[in-house]
C-alpha positions in Angstrom: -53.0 41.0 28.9 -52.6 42.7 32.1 -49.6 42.2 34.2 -49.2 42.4 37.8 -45.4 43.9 38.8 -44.2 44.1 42.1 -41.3 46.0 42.5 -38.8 46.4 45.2 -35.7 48.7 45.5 -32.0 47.3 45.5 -31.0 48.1 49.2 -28.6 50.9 47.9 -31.4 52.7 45.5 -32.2 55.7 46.5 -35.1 57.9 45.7 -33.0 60.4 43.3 -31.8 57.4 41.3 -35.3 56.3 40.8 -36.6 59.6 39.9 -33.6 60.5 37.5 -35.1 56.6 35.7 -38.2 57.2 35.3 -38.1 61.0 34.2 -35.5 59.7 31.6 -37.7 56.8 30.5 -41.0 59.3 30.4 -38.9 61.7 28.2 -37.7 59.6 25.8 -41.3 58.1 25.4 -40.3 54.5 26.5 -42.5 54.5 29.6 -46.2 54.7 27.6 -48.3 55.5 30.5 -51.4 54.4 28.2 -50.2 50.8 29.5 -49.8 51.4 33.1 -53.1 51.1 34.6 -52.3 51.4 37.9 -49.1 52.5 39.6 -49.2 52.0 43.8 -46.3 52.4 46.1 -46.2 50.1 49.4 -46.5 52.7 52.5 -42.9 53.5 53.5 -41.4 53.7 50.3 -39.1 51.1 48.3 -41.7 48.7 47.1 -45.3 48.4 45.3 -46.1 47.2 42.1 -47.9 48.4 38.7 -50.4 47.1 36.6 -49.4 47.1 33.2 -51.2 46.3 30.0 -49.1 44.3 26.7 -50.0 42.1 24.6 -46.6 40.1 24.7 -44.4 38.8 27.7 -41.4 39.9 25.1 -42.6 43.9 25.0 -43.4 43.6 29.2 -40.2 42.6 29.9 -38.7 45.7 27.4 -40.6 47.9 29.1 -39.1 46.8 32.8 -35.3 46.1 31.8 -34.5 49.5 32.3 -35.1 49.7 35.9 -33.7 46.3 36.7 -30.0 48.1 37.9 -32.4 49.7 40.7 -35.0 47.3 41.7 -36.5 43.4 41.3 -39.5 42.7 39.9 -41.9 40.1 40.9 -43.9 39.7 37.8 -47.2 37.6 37.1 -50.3 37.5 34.6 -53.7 38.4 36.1 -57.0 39.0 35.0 -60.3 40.8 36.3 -63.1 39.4 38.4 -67.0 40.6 38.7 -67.7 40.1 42.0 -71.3 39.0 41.7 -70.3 36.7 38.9 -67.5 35.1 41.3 -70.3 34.7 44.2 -72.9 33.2 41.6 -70.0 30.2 40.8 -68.7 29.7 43.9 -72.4 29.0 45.3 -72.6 26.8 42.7 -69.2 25.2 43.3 -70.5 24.9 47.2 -73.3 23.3 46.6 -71.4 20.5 44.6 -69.9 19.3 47.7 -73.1 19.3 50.1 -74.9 16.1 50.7 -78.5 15.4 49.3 
């Protein structure tokens, strides 16, 4: 399952505090960046989100509790779209509602 995490910084986080985190998280091997697929900051700093592959609420949640003394996290399931595929349905969904 693929998990959509927006993050925001405490107010009094700062940038080394977040950095000392993560380093200790990736060097202890708790971070497994084969799960992160896709890591984006917000343009000026203190926010973004990650999208984040498990299986189990239970071993998202495990993964984030470490950073919770520095940040909230907005958290929510989400799942791929084709884009052609989505245009195809709602055509179809549009022409539901048309008169004959």
């Amino acid at each position: 399952m693929l998990w959509y995490c927006r993050f925001s910084w405490h107010a009094d986080t700062t940038r080394e505090q977040v950095a000392r985190r993560v380093l200790q998280q990736h060097d202890a091997g708790a971070n497994h960046p084969e799960h992160i697929k896709g890591w984006y900051n917000l343009a000026g700093g203190g926010a973004g989100f990650l999208l984040v592959e498990k299986d189990r609420p239970q071993d998202l949640t495990a993964f984030l509790q470490p950073y919770m003394d520095l940040m909230d996290f907005d958290v929510h399931a989400v799942y791929p779209l084709d884009y052609k595929e989505q245009i195809n349905e709602l055509r179809q969904i549009a022409q539901v509602g048309l008169p004959a």
